[in-house]
SETI-99888 format. One line per field, with one value per residue (C-alpha): residue in three letters; residue number from 1; z, x, y; chain. Coordinates in Angstrom, 3 decimals. Example, Ala and Ser with C-alpha at 12.3 -4.5 7.8 and 13.67 -1.06 7.14 Angstrom:
aa: ALA, SER
i: 1, 2
w: 7.800, 7.140
u: 12.300, 13.670
v: -4.500, -1.060
ch: A, A
! end
This chain:
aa: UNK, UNK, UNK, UNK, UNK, UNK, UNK, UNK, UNK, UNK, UNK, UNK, UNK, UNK, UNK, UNK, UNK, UNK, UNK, UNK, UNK, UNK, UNK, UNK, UNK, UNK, UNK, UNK, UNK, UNK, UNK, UNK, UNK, UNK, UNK, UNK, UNK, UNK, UNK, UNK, UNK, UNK, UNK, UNK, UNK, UNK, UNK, UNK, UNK, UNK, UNK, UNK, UNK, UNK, UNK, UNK, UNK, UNK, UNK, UNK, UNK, UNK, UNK, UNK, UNK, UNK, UNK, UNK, UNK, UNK, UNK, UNK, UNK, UNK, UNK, UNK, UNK, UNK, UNK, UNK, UNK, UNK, UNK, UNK, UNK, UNK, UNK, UNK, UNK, UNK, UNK, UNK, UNK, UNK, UNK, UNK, UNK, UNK, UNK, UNK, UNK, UNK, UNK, UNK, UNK, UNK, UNK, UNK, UNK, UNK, UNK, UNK, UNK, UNK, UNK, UNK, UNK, UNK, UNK, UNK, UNK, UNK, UNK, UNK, UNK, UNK, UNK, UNK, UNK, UNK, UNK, UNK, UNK, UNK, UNK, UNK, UNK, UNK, UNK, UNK, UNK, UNK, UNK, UNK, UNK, UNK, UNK, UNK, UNK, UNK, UNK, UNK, UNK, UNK, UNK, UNK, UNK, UNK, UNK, UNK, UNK, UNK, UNK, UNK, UNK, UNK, UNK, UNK, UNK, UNK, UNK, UNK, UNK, UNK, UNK, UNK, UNK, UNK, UNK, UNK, UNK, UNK, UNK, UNK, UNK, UNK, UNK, UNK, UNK, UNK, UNK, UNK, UNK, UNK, UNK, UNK, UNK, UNK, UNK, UNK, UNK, UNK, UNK, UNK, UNK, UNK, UNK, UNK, UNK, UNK, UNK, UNK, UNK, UNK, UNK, UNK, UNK, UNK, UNK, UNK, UNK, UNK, UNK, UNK, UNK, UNK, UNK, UNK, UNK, UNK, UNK, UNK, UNK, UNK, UNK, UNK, UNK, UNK, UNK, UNK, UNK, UNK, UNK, UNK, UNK, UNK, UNK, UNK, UNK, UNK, UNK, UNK, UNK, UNK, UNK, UNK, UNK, UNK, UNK, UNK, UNK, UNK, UNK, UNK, UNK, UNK, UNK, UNK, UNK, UNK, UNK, UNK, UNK, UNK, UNK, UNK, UNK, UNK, UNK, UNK, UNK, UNK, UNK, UNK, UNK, UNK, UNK, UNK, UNK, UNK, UNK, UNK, UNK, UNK, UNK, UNK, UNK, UNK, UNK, UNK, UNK, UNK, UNK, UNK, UNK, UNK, UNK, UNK, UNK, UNK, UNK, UNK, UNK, UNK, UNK, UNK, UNK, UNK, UNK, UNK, UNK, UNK, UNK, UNK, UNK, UNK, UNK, UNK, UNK, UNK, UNK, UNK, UNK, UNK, UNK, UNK, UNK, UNK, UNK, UNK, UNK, UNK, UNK, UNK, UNK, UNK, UNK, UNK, UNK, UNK, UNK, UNK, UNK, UNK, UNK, UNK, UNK, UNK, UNK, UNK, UNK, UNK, UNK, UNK, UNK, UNK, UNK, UNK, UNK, UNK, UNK, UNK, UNK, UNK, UNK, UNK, UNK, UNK, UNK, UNK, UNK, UNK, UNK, UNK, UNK, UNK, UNK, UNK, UNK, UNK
i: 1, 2, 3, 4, 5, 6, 7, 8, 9, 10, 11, 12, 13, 14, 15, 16, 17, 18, 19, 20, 21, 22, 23, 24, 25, 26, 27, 28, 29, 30, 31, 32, 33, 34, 35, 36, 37, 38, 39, 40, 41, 42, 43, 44, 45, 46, 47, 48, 49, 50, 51, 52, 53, 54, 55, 56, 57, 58, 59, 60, 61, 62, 63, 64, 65, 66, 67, 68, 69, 70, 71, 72, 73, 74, 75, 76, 77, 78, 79, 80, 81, 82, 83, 84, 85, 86, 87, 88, 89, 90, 91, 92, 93, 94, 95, 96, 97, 98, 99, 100, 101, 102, 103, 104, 105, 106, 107, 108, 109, 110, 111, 112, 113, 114, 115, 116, 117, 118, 119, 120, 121, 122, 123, 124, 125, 126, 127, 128, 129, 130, 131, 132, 133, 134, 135, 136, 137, 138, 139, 140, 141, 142, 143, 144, 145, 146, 147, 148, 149, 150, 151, 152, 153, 154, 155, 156, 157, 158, 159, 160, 161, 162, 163, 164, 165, 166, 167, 168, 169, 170, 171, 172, 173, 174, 175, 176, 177, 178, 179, 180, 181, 182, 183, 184, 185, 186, 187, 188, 189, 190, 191, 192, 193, 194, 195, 196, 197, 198, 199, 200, 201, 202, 203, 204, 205, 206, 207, 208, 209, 210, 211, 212, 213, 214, 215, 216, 217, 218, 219, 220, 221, 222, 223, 224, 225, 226, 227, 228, 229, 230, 231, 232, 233, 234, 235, 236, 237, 238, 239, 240, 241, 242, 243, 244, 245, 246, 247, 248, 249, 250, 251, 252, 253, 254, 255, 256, 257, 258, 259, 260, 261, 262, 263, 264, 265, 266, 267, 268, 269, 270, 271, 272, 273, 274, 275, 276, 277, 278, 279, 280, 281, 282, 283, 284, 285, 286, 287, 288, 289, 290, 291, 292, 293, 294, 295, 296, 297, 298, 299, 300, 301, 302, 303, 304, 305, 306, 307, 308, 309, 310, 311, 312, 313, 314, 315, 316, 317, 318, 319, 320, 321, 322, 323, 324, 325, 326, 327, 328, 329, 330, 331, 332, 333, 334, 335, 336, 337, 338, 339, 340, 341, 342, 343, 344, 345, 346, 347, 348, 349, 350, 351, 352, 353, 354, 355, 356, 357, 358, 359, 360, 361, 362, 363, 364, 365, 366, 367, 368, 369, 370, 371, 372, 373, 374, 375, 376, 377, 378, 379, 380, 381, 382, 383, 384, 385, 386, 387, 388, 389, 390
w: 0.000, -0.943, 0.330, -1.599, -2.933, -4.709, -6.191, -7.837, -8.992, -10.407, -12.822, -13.779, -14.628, -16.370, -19.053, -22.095, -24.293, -26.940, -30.333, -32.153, -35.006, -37.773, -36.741, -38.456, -36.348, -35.359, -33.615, -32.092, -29.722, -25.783, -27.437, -27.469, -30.466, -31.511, -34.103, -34.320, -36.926, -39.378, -41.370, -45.011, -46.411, -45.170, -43.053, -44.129, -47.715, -48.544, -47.058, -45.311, -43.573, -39.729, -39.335, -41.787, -43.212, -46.796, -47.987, -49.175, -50.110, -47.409, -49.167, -49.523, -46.540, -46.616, -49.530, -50.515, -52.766, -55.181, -53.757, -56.219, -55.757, -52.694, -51.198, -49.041, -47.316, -49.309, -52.744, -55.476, -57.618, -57.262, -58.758, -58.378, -56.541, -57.934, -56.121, -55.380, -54.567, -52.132, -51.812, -49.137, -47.641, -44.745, -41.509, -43.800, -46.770, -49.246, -49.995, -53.327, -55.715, -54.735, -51.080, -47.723, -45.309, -43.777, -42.215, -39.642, -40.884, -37.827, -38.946, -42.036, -43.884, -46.955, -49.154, -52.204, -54.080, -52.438, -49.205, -46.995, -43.529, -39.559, -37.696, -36.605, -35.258, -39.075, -39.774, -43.244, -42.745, -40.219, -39.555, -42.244, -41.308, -43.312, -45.263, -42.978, -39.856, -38.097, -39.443, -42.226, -44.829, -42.889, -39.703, -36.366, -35.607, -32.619, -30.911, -30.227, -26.565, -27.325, -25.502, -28.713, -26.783, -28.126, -29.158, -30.655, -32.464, -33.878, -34.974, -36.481, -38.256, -39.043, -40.824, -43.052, -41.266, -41.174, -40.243, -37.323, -35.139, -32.086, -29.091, -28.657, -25.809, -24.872, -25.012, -21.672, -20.882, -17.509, -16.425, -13.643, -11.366, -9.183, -9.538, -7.152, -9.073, -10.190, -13.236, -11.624, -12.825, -12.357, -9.033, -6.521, -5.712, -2.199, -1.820, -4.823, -4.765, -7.573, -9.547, -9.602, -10.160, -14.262, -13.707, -11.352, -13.787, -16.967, -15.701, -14.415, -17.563, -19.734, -17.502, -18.640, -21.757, -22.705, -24.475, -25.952, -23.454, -23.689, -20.151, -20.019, -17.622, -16.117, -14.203, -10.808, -12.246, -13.594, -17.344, -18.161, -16.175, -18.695, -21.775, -21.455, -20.108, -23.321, -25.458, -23.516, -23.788, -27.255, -28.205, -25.602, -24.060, -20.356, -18.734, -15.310, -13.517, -10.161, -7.809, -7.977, -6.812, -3.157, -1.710, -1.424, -3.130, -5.759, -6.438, -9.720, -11.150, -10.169, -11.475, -15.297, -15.133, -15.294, -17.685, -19.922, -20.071, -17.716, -15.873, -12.161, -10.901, -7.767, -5.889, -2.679, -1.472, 1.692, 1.869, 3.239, 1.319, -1.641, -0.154, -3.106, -5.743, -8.921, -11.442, -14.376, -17.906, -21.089, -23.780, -24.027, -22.383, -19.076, -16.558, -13.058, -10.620, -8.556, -5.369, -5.325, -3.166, -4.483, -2.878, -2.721, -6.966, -6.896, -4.634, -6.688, -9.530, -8.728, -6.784, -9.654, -13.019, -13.561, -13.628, -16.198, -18.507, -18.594, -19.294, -22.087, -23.825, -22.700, -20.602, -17.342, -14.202, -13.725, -10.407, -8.299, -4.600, -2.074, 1.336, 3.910, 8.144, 9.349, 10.875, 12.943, 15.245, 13.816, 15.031, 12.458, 13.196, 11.936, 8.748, 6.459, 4.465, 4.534, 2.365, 3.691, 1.748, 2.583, 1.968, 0.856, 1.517, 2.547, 3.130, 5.544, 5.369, 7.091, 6.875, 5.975, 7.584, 6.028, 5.418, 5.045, 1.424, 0.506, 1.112, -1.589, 0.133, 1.501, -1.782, -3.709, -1.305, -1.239, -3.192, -2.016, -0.804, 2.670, 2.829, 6.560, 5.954, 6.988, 9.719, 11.839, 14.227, 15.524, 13.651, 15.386, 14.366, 12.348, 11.614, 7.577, 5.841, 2.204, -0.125, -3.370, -5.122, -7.016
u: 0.000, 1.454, 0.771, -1.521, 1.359, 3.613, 0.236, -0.265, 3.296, 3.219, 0.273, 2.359, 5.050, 2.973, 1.473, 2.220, -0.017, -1.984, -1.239, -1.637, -4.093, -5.734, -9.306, -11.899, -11.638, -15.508, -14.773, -11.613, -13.072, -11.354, -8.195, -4.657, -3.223, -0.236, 1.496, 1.749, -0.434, 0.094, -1.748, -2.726, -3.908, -3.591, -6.464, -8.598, -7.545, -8.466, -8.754, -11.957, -14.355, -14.660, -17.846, -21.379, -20.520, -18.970, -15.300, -13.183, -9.807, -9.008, -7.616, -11.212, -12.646, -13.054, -15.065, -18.932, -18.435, -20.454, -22.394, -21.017, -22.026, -22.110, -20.101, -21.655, -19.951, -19.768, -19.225, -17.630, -17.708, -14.747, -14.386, -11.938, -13.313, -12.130, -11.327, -14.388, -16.203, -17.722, -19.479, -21.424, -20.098, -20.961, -19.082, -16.739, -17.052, -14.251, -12.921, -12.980, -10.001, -8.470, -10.387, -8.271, -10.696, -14.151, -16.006, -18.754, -22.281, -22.942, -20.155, -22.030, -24.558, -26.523, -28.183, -29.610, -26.478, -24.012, -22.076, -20.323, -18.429, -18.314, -15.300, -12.366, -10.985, -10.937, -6.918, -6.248, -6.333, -9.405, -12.251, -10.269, -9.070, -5.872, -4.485, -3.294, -4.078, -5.518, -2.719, -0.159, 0.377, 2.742, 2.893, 2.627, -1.144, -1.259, 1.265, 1.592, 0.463, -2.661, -6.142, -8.610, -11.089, -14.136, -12.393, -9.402, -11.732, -13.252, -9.725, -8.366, -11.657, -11.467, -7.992, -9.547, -8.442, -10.524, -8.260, -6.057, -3.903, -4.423, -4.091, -7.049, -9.252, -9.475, -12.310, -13.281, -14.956, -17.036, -17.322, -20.137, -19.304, -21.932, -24.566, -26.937, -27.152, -30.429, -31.415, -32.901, -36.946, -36.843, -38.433, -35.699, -35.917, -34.409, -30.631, -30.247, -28.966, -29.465, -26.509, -25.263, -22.298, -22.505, -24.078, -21.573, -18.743, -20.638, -21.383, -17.883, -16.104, -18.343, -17.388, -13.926, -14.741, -15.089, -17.784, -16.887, -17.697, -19.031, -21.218, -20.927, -21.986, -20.513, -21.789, -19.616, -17.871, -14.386, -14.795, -17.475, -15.328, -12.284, -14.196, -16.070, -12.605, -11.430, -13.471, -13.074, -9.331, -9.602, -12.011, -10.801, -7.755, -9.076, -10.984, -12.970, -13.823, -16.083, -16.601, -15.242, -11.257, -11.345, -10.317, -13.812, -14.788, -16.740, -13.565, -11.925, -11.222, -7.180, -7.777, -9.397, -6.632, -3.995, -5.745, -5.982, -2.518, -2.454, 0.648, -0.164, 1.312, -0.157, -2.943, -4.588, -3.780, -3.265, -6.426, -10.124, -12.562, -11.086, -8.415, -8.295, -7.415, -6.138, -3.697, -2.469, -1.587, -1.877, 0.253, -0.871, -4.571, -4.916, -6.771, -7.994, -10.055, -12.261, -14.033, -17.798, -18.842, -20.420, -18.267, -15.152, -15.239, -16.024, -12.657, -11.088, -11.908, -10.896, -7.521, -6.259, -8.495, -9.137, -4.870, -4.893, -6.963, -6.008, -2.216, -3.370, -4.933, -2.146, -3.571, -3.166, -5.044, -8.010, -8.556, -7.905, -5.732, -5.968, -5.087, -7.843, -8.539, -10.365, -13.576, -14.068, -11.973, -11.516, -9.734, -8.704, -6.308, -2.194, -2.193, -4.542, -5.250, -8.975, -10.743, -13.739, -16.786, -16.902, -17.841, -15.208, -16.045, -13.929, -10.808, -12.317, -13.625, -16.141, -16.600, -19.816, -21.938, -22.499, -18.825, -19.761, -18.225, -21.423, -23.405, -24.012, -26.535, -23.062, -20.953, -24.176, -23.888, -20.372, -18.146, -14.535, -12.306, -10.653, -7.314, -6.177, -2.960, -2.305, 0.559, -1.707, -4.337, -5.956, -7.151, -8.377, -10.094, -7.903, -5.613, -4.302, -5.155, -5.201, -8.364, -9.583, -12.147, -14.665
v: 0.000, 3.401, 7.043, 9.467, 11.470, 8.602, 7.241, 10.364, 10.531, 6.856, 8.267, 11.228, 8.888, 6.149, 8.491, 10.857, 12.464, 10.695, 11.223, 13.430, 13.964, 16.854, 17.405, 19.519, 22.991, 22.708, 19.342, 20.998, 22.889, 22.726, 20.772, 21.677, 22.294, 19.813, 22.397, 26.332, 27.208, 30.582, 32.261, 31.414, 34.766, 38.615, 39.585, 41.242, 40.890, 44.456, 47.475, 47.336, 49.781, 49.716, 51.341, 52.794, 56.394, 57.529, 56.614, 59.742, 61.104, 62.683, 65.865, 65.852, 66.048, 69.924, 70.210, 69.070, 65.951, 64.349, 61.021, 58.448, 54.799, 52.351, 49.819, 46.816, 44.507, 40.914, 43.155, 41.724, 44.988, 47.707, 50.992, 54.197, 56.912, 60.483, 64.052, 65.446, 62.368, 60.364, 57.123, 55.208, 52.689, 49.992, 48.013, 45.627, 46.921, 47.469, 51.142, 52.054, 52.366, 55.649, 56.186, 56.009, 56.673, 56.737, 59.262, 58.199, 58.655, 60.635, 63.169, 64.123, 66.877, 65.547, 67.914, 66.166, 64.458, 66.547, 65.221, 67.522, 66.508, 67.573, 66.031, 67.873, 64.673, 63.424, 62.430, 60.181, 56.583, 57.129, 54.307, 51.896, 48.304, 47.635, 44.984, 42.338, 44.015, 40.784, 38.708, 38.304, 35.427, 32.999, 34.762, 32.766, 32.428, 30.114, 27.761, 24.107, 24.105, 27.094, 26.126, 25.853, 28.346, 29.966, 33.146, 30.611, 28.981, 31.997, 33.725, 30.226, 30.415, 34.129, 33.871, 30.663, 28.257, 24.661, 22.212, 21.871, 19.324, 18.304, 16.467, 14.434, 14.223, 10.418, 7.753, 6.040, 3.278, 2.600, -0.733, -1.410, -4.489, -5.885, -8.484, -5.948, -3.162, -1.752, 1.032, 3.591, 3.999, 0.484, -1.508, -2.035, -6.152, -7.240, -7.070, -4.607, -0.994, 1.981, 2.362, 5.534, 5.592, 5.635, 9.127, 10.707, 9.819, 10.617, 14.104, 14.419, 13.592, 15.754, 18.255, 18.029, 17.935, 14.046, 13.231, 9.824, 7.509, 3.842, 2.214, -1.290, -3.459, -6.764, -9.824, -11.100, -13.844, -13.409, -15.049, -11.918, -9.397, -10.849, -10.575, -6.725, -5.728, -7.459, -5.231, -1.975, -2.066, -2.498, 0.989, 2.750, 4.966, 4.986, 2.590, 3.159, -0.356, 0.208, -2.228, -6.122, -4.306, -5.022, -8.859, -10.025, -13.760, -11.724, -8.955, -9.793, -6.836, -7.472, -10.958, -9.612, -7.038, -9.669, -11.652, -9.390, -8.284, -4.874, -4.418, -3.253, -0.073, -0.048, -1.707, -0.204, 3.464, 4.890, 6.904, 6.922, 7.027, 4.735, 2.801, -0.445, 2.258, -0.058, 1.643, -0.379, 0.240, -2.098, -0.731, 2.581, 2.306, 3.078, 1.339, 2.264, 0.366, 2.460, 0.781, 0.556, 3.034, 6.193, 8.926, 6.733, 6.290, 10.268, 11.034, 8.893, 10.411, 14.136, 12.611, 10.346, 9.957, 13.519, 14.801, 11.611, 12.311, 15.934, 14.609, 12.189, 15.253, 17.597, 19.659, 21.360, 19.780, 21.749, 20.617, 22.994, 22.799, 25.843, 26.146, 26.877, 27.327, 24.440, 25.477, 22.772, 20.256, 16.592, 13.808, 10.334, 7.622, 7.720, 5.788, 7.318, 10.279, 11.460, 13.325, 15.072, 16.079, 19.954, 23.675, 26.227, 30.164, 33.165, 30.993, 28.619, 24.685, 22.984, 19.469, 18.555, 15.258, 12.183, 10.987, 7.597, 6.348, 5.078, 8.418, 11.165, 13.264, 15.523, 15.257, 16.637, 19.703, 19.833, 21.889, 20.495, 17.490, 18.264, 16.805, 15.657, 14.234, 10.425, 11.463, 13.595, 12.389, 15.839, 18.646, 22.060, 24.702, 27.124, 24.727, 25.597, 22.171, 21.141, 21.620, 20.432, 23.036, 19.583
ch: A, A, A, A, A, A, A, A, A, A, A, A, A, A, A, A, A, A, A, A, A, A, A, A, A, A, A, A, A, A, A, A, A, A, A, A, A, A, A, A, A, A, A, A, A, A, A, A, A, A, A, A, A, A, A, A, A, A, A, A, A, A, A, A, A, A, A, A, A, A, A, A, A, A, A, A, A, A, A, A, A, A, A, A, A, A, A, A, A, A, A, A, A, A, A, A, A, A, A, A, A, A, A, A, A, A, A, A, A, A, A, A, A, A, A, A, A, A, A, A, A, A, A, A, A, A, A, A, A, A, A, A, A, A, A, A, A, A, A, A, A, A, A, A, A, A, A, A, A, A, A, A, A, A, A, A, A, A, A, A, A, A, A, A, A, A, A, A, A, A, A, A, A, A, A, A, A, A, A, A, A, A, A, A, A, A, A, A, A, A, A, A, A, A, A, A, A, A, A, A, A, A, A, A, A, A, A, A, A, A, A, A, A, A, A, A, A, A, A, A, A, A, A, A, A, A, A, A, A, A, A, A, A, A, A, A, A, A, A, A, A, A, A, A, A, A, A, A, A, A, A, A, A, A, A, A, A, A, A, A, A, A, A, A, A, A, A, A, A, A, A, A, A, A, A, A, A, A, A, A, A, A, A, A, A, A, A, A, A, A, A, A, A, A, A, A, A, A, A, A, A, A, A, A, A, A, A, A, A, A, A, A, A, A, A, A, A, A, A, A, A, A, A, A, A, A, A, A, A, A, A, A, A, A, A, A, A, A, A, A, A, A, A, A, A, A, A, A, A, A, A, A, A, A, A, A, A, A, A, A, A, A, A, A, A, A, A, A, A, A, A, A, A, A, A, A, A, A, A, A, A, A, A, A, A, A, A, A, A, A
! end
C-alpha cells in the first residue's frame, strides 16, 4: 500500500499524451493544439471599412463631394473613386479604388447628391481596417500548446483556417461491477442498490470535456469481467472499472486485469474514502479500478483519473488545490489520508456530515475534498489544511 502522494506521482510517470491527429476545427473545440499554426492569407484581404458612413480622399474632406455609388460589405464589384467624390459605404465593406478613409455617418450633412463633412478629429487613414491588420500570410497564428477556446476557435476560423492538429481528448470506458445493481426507474428487488455511479462519472467527464464515453456493464464472475474488459481495452484509451477491486470472493477486477494483459502499478492506497485504488496500464490504455462506493469512486476520480486524462490530452489539471482554516476540530487515526466532503467560503472549510463512502446526500452539497494528511491524528479549528475546489 502506498501514500496518496507517490500514487499520484506513479500516474504522472505512467502516461504521455496521446497522439496526435488533424481534426476539423468545429470538432476541435477545448483541445490543445499539436502544431503552431500561421496564417494562409492577409487579413482582411483588402482594405476594409470599420464602421457605416462615406469613404473619401481625405484631401477631400473639406469640400462638398459628389455622392457616387455604394459599397456593401460581401461586394464583389470595385471601382476608383475620384477628387471630389464620395461614396457610401458599410461596416466591412471594401474602400474604393483611390479612397483612404471613412467618415462616420454621424459626422455628415446631406443635401440632395451633395455630401459635406463635420469632424475635426478626421486624420487620413481614419475608420479603415488595413491589409493584414488581423494577421499576415505565414505569420505565427497560434502555438503548439494554445487552448482551442471559443475566441481561438473563432480567430483560427477568421484567418480561413478549417483544419487543425491536435491532441485528442481520450475515449473512456465505464465498467459497472456488481450483480446488485439496479437502473434507476426500475423496481428495486431485495438485496439490490441503484446504480449511480454511471451518472456521477458521466457528468464528471463531460465536464472536462469528454464526451466519448461507452457504459458497459458486467456480471460477478471473472470469465465476463475478462471478456467486457477485453473489449473496452480495445475501443478505448481509459478505462474506469467500479466495484469487484477489493479482496472479497466476488472482487476480480485485479484478477481480469492480469488476464488481460495490464501491468499493475499499484494496488490499494493509503487513503479513506477509496483505499483499493487499482492503477495499471496495457500498452498505451490506461486502466484504473475504482471501489464501489459512491463517494469513494467520486474522490477517486478528482484525486487520480481527472490529472490523467487531462495529461493524455495535454492539458493542465483543472482541479484545483488551495489552502484553507479548518472550521471545525476533527480527530482520524495515523495511517490514512482522509478526504472530507466539505464547503469552501472566505478561506475557511467545514466538513460537511455524512462521510460515510457510501453516502451522496453531503458530496451533492459539497463543493470540495478536505485533505487531513495520513501522519496527523488531531485537527483544530484554524488549523491551515489542504483543499480540493470539485
Amino acid at each position: 500500500m502506498i501514500g496518496v502522494e507517490e500514487a499520484k506521482k506513479l500516474i504522472s510517470e505512467n502516461i504521455s499524451p496521446l497522439k496526435s491527429r488533424l481534426k476539423p476545427l468545429e470538432a476541435s473545440s477545448e483541445h490543445i493544439l499539436a502544431q503552431d499554426v500561421s496564417g494562409a492569407y492577409d487579413i482582411p484581404a483588402f482594405r476594409q471599412s470599420s464602421m457605416d458612413g462615406y469613404a473619401i480622399i481625405f484631401d477631400d474632406k473639406d469640400k462638398e463631394l459628389d455622392l457616387v455609388g455604394e459599397m456593401a460589405a460581401g461586394t464583389a464589384n470595385q471601382f476608383i473613386l475620384k477628387n471630389g467624390q464620395t461614396s457610401r459605404i458599410f461596416t466591412g465593406a471594401p474602400l474604393p479604388e483611390g479612397a483612404d478613409t471613412v467618415v462616420m455617418q454621424e459626422r455628415t450633412i446631406k443635401n440632395g447628391n451633395q455630401i459635406s463633412f463635420s469632424d475635426d478629429k478626421l486624420i487620413s487613414g481614419s475608420n479603415v481596417r488595413k491589409v493584414g491588420s488581423e494577421i499576415r500570410s505565414g505569420e505565427l497564428a497560434m502555438q503548439k500548446g494554445d487552448l482551442l477556446t471559443p475566441a481561438a476557435m473563432a480567430f483560427l476560423a477568421g484567418i480561413g483556417i478549417s483544419e487543425v492538429e491536435v491532441y485528442p481528448m481520450p475515449r473512456v470506458a465505464i465498467i459497472l461491477t456488481g450483480n446488485e445493481l439496479q437502473q434507476p426507474g426500475l423496481p428495486l428487488n431485495f438485496g439490490q442498490v441503484y446504480e449511480s455511479n454511471s451518472y456521477s462519472l458521466s457528468a464528471a467527464l463531460k465536464k472536462e470535456g469528454i464526451h466519448d464515453i461507452e457504459i458497459l456493464k458486467a456480471e460477478d464472475t471473472l470469465e465476463i469481467l475478462t471478456e467486457v474488459l477485453k473489449s473496452a481495452l480495445e475501443n478505448n484509451d481509459v478505462v474506469l472499472l467500479t466495484g469487484g477491486v477489493s479482496v472479497g470472493d466476488y472482487d476480480f477486477v485485479i484478477k481480469a486485469a492480469g488476464d488481460c494483459g495490464v501491468k499493475q502499478i499499484f494496488h490499494k492506497v493509503k487513503q479513506k474514502p477509496g483505499k483499493p485504488l487499482f492503477f495499471g496500464k496495457q500498452k498505451d490504455k490506461v486502466i484504473f479500478g475504482l471501489p464501489g462506493n459512491p463517494s469513494s469512486v467520486l474522490n477517486c476520480y478528482y484525486n487520480y483519473v481527472v490529472p490523467a486524462v487531462k495529461m493524455l490530452s495535454n492539458k493542465q489539471n483543472s482541479i484545483l488545490e488551495i489552502s484553507a482554516e479548518l472550521t471545525h476540530n476533527y480527530t482520524k487515526p495515523k495511517g490514512l489520508t482522509h478526504f472530507l466532503k466539505g464547503n469552501y467560503k472566505d478561506g475557511k472549510a467545514t466538513p460537511l456530515g455524512a462521510q460515510e463512502s457510501y453516502r451522496l446526500s453531503s458530496f451533492a452539497q459539497a463543493n470540495c475534498l478536505i485533505q487531513l494528511n495520513e501522519e496527523d491524528e488531531n485537527f483544530t479549528t484554524g488549523k491551515i489544511v489542504n483543499v480540493i475546489l470539485i
